[in-house]
MARLO-767143 format. One record per residue (C-alpha): x, y, z. Coordinates in pm, whole numbers, plus 50000, padded with zeros to 5 digits. Each point is the difference from the previous one (the first is absolute). Layout:
! MARLO-767143
R / X / Y / Z
...
END
This chain:
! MARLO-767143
R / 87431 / 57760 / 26287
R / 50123 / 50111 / 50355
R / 49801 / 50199 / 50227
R / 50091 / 50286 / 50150
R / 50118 / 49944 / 50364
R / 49791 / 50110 / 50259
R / 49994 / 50326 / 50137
R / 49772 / 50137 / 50247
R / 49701 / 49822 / 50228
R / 49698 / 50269 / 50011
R / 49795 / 50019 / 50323
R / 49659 / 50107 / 49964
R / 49740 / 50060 / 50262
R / 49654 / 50108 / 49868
R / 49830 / 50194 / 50327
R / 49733 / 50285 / 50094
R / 50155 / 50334 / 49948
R / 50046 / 50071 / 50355
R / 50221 / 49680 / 50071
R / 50243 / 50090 / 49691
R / 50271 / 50240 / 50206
R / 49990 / 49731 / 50277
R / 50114 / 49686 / 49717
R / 50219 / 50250 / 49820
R / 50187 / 50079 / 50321
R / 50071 / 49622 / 50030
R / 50113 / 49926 / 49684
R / 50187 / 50289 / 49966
R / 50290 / 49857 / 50299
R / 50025 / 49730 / 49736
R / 49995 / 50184 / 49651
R / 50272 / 50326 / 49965
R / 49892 / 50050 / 49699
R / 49695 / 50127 / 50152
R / 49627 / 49884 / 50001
R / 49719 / 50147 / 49778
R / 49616 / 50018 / 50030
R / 49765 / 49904 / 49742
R / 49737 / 50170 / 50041
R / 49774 / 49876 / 49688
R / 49662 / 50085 / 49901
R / 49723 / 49993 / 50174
R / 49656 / 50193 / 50114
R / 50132 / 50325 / 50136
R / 49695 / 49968 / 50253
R / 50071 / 49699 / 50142
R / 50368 / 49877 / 50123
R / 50123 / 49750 / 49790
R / 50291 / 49774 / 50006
R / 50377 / 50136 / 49913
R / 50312 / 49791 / 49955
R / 50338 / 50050 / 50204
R / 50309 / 49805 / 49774
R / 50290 / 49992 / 50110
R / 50327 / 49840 / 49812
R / 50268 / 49785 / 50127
R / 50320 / 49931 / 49858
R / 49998 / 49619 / 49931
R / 50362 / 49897 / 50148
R / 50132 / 49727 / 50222
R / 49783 / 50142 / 50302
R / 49663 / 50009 / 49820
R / 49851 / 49755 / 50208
R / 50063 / 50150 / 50339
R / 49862 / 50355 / 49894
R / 49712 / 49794 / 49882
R / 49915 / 49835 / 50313
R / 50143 / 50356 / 50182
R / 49702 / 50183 / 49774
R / 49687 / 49703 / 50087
R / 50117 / 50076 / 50369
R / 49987 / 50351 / 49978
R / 49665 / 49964 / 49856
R / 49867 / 49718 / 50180
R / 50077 / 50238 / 50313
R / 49811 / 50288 / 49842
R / 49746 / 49844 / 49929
R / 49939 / 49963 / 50369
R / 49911 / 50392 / 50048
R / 49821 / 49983 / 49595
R / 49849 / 49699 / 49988
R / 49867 / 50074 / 49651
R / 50387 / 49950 / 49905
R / 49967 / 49725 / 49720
R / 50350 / 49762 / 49963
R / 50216 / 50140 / 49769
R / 50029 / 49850 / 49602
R / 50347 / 49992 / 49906
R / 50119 / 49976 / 49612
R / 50329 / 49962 / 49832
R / 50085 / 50245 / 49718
R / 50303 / 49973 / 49783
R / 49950 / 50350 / 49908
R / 50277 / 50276 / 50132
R / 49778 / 50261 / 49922
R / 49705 / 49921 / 50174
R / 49984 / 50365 / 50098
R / 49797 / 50082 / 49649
R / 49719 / 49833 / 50112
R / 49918 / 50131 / 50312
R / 50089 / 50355 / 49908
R / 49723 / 50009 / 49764
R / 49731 / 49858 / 50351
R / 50141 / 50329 / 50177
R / 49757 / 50308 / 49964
R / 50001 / 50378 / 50068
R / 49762 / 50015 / 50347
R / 49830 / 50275 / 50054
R / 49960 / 50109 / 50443
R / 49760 / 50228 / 50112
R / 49883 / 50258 / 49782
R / 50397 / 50100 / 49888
R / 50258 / 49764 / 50086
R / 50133 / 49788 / 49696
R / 50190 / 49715 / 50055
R / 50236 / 49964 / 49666
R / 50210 / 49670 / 49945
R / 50357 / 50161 / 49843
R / 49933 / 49870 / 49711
R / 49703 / 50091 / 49920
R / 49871 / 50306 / 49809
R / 49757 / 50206 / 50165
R / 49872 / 50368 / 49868
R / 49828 / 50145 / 50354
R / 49741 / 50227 / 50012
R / 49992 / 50353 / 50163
R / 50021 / 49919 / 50360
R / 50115 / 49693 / 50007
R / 50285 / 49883 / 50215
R / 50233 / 49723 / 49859
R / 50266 / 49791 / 50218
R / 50190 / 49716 / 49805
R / 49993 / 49717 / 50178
R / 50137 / 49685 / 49892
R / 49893 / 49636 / 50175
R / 50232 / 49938 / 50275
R / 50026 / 49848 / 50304
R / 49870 / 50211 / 50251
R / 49619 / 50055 / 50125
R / 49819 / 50331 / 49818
R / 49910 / 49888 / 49630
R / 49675 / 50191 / 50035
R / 49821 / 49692 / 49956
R / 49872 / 49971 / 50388
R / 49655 / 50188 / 50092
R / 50209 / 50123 / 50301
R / 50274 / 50197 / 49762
R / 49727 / 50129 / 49762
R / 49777 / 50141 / 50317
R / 50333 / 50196 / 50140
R / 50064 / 50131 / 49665
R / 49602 / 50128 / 49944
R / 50107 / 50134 / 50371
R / 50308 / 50165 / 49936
R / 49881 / 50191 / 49638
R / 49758 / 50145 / 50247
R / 50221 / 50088 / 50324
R / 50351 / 50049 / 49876
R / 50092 / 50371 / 49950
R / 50298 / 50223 / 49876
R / 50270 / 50018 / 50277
R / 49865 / 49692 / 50218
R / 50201 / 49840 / 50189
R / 49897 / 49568 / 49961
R / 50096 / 49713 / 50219
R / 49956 / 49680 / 49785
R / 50034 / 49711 / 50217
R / 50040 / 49660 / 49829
R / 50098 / 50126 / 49642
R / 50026 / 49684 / 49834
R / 50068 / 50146 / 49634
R / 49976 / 50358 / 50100
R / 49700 / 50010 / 49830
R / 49834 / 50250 / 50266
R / 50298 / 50214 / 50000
R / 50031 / 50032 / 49664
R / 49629 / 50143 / 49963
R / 50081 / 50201 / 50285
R / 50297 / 50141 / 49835
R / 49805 / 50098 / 49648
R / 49724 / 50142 / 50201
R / 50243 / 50264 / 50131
R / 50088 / 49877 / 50341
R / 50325 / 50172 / 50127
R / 50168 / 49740 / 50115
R / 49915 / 49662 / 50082
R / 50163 / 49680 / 50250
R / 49898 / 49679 / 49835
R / 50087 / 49721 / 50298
R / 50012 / 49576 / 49916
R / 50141 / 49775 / 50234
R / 50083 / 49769 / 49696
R / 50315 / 50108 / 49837
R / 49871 / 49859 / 49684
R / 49729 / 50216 / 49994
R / 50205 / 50304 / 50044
R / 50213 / 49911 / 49747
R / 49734 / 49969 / 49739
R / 49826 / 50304 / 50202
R / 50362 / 50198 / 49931
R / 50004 / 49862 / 49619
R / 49631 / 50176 / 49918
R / 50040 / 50333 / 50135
R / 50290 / 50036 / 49771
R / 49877 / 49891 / 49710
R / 49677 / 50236 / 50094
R / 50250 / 50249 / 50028
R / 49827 / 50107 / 50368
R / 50363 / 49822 / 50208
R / 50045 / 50410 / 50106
R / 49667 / 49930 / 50196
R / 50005 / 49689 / 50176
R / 50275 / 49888 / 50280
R / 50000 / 49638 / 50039
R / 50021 / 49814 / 50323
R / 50045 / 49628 / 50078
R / 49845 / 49994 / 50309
R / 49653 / 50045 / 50220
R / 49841 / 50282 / 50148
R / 50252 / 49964 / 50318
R / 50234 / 50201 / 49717
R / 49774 / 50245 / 49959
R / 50048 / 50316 / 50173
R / 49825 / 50287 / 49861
R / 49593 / 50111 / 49916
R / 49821 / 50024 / 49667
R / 49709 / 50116 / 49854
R / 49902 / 49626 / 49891
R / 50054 / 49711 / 50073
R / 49966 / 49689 / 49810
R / 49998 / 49623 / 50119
R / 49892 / 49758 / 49735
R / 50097 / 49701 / 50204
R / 49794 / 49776 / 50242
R / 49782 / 50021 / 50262
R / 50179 / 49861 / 50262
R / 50326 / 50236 / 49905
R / 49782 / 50318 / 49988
R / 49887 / 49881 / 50313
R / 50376 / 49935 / 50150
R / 50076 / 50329 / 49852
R / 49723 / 50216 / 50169
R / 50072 / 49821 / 50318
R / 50386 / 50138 / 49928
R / 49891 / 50345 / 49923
R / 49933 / 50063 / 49683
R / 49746 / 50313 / 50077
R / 50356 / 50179 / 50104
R / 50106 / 49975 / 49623
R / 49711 / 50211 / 49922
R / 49991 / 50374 / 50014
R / 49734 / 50157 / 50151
R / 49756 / 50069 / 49673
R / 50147 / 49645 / 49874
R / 49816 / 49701 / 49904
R / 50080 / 49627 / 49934
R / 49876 / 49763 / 49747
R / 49992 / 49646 / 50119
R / 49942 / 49716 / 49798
R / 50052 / 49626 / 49964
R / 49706 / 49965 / 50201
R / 49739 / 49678 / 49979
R / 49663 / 50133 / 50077
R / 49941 / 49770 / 50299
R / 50291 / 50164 / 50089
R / 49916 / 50352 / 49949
R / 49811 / 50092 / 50361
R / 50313 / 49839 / 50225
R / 50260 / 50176 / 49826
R / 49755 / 50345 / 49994
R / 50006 / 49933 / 50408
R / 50339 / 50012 / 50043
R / 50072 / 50274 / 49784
R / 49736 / 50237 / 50222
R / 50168 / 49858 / 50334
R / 50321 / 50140 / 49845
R / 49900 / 50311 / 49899
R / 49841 / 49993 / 49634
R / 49679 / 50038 / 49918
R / 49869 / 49799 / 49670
R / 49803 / 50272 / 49788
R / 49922 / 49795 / 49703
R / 49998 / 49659 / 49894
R / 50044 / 49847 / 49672
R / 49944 / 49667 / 49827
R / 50096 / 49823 / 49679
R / 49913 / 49594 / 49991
R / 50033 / 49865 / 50377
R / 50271 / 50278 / 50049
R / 50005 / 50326 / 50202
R / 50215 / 50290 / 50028
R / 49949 / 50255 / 50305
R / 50085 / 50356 / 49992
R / 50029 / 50165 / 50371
R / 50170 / 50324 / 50151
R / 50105 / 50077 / 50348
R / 49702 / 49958 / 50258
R / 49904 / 50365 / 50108
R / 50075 / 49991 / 50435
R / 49718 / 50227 / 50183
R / 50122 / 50335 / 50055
END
């Protein structure tokens, strides 16, 4: 009996929740077909391993994007050093998509946001707010602490007719729960073209695309104020950013929710936020993650 030739090499990288958009982003320059996050059981409590697969199409240059992925990885796992080498396994399966689509769950952000895989069936309750997302290959699954604290932010904050600033879109996700909380109109910035692509991709299928003007680019493109502001980045680029003036993209009553933030980090980026004109009025923390909120530092009269 022959077998059937192979098809595909998986890459799998089992890793702390946190670490997952970081290895998906690196497999993903490797894997069009996209990457996917398995985010399997586990004590809701605690953090608990997930698994990011992605597929590659066995052909004559298997072996470089092999060696091209351990690289990637190896490198990565220079900033994460809790980056485990990644298992690799031949399938002769085409349709290896049936299996992972079943690992793929509705999340559920904040108390309203509802992350729904398109194939999925989902019946929300009153209130809710559902986005269809499907895994792709830009940051913003939902998955980070750092996107589910500016979500909990913006269900609070966001309000009919705002004007938003989201810097560093990745997926869009921000925008897009901007956008269904009523904001007016919204500019959704990436300096990966990737990312605006996918970023483009969701707000139509959300149906919010009248909302949110795309721009590949950084906030030297950005020429007008809003109501909020949204960087779910870095440190270091919130940092570059307030040193560029990003308290002029604010409007007077504005505020901006920061995020990306390692706690140790937390007090040097608050420093240069004040020396640039925002004041940090609350802080918020999920794992070893913060998110600061600030508005415009009141002058003396």
């Amino acid at each position: 009996m022959r077998m059937a030739p192979l098809e595909w090499l998986e890459v799998s990288v089992a890793v702390i929740p946190e670490a997952a958009e970081a290895v998906a982003e690196v497999l993903s320059r490797y894997a069009p077909q996209g990457v996917v996050i398995d985010l399997g059981t586990g004590d809701d409590a605690a953090p608990h391993p997930v698994t990011v697969k992605a597929y590659l199409v066995a052909d004559d240059d298997i072996a470089t994007r092999r060696q091209q992925v351990a690289e990637g990885l190896w490198h990565l796992h220079h900033i994460w050093p809790v980056i485990p080498e990644p298992v690799f396994t031949p399938l002769a399966d085409r349709d290896w998509t049936a299996g992972w689509k079943e690992s793929i769950p509705v999340m559920h952000l904040g108390k309203r946001v509802v992350i729904k895989p398109s194939w999925r069936e989902y019946t929300p309750q009153p209130g809710e707010i559902v986005l269809e997302m499907d895994p792709g290959m830009a940051f913003g699954t939902g998955l980070h602490p750092t996107t589910q604290l500016c979500v909990e932010v913006l269900e609070e904050l966001v309000r009919p007719g705002m004007r938003v600033l989201d810097l560093g879109t990745g997926t869009g996700i921000l925008s897009l729960v901007a956008a269904r909380l009523d904001a007016a109109e919204i500019l959704a910035v990436d300096n990966d073209i990737n990312a605006v692509a996918v970023a483009r991709r969701n707000a139509q299928v959300n149906a919010v695309a009248h909302k949110i003007r795309l721009l590949h680019g950084s906030l030297a493109g950005v020429g007008e104020t809003y109501d909020l502001i949204a960087a779910n980045i870095l440190a270091h680029t919130i940092v570059d950013m307030a040193q560029a003036g990003l308290a002029t993209r604010l409007r007077r009553d504005g505020v901006l929710v920061a995020s990306g933030i390692l706690e140790e980090q937390a007090a040097a980026v608050e420093t240069v936020l004040l020396e640039r004109g925002l004041q940090v009025i609350e802080r918020r923390q999920r794992e070893e993650w913060m998110a600061l909120i600030a508005r415009a530092r009141l002058r003396p009269a």
